[in-house]
C-alpha positions as CSV (number, residue, x, y, z in Angstrom):
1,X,55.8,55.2,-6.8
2,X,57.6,52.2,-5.1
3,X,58.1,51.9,-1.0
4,X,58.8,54.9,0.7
5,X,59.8,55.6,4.4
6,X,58.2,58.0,6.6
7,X,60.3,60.6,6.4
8,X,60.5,60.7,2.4
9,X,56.7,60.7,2.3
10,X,57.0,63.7,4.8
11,X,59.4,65.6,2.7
12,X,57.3,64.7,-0.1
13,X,54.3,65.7,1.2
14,X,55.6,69.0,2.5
15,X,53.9,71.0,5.1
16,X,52.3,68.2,6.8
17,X,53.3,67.7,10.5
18,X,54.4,64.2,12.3
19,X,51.2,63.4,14.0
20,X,48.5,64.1,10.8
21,X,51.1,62.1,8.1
22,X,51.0,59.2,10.7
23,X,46.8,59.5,11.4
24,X,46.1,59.6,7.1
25,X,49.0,57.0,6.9
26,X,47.4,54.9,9.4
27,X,43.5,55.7,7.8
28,X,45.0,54.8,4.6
29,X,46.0,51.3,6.0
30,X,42.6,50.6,7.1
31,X,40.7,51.4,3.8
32,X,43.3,49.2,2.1
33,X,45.0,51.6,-0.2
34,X,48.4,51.4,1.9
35,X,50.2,49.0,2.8
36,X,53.1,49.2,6.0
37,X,55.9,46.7,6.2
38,X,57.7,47.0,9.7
39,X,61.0,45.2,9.5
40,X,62.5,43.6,12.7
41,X,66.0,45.8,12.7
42,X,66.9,48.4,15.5
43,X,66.3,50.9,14.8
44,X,62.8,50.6,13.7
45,X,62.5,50.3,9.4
46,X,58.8,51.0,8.4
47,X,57.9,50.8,4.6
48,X,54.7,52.3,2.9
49,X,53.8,51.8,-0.6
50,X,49.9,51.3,-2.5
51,X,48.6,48.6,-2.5
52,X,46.6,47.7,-5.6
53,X,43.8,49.2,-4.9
54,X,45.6,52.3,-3.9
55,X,47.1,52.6,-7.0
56,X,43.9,51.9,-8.7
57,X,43.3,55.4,-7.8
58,X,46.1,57.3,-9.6
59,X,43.8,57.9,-12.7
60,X,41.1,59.4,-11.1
61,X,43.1,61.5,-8.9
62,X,45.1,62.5,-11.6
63,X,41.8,63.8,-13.3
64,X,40.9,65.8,-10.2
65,X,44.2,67.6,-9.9
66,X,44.1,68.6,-13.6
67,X,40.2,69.6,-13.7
68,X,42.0,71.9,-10.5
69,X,45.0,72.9,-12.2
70,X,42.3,74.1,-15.4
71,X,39.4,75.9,-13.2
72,X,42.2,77.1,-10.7
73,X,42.0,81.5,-11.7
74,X,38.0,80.8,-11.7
75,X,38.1,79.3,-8.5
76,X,40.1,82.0,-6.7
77,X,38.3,84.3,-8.7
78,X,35.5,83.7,-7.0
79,X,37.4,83.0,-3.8
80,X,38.4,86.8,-4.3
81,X,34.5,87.7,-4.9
82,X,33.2,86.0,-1.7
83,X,36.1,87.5,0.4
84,X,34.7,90.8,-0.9
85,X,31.6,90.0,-0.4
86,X,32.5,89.3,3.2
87,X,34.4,92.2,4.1
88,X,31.7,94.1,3.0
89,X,29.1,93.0,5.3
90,X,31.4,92.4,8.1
91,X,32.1,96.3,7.6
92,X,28.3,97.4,7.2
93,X,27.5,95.6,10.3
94,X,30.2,97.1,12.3
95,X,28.7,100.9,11.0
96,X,25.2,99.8,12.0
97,X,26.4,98.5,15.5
98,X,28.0,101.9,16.1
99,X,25.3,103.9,14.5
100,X,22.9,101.9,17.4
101,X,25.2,102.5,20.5
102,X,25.4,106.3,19.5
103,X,22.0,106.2,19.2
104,X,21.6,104.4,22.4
105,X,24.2,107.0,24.0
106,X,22.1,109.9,23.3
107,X,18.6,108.5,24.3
């Protein structure tokens, strides 16, 4: 909440590098939902905070993140499934791949 520099939205964020926090930052500007305040000191002080529309989305975001935070074992669970699923078939194609180029060998 509030104005936040660049570098606490980083930290905040966590695990997002320089260049893709200043490309969403920038996206975010353009759709309206963040607003940057440069102010004329050396060295450079740059301010983000929501603008009104921006925060007009905390509810519904706040929804998504708890519908995730409630489905989140029956999401990996199937995660966990698919990967299976996967390795599987990655595996069975490998065997039949051999099973041709022996055959192919011995012709």
């Amino acid at each position: 909440d509030g104005t936040h520099r660049f570098g606490q939205l980083q930290r905040r964020v966590g695990g997002i590098s320089q260049k893709m926090l200043t490309q969403t930052l920038r996206e975010l500007e353009r759709d309206g939902l963040v607003e940057r305040t440069v102010h004329p000191v050396v060295p450079p002080h740059v301010e983000y905070r929501l603008t009104p529309l921006g925060r007009s989305l905390r509810q519904p975001l706040d929804a998504i993140c708890a519908w995730a935070e409630a489905h989140l074992a029956q999401m990996l669970a199937a995660r966990a499934r698919s990967d299976r699923r996967r390795a599987v078939a990655t595996a069975a194609a490998g065997a039949m791949a051999r099973d041709a180029d022996t055959r192919a060998a011995r012709a």
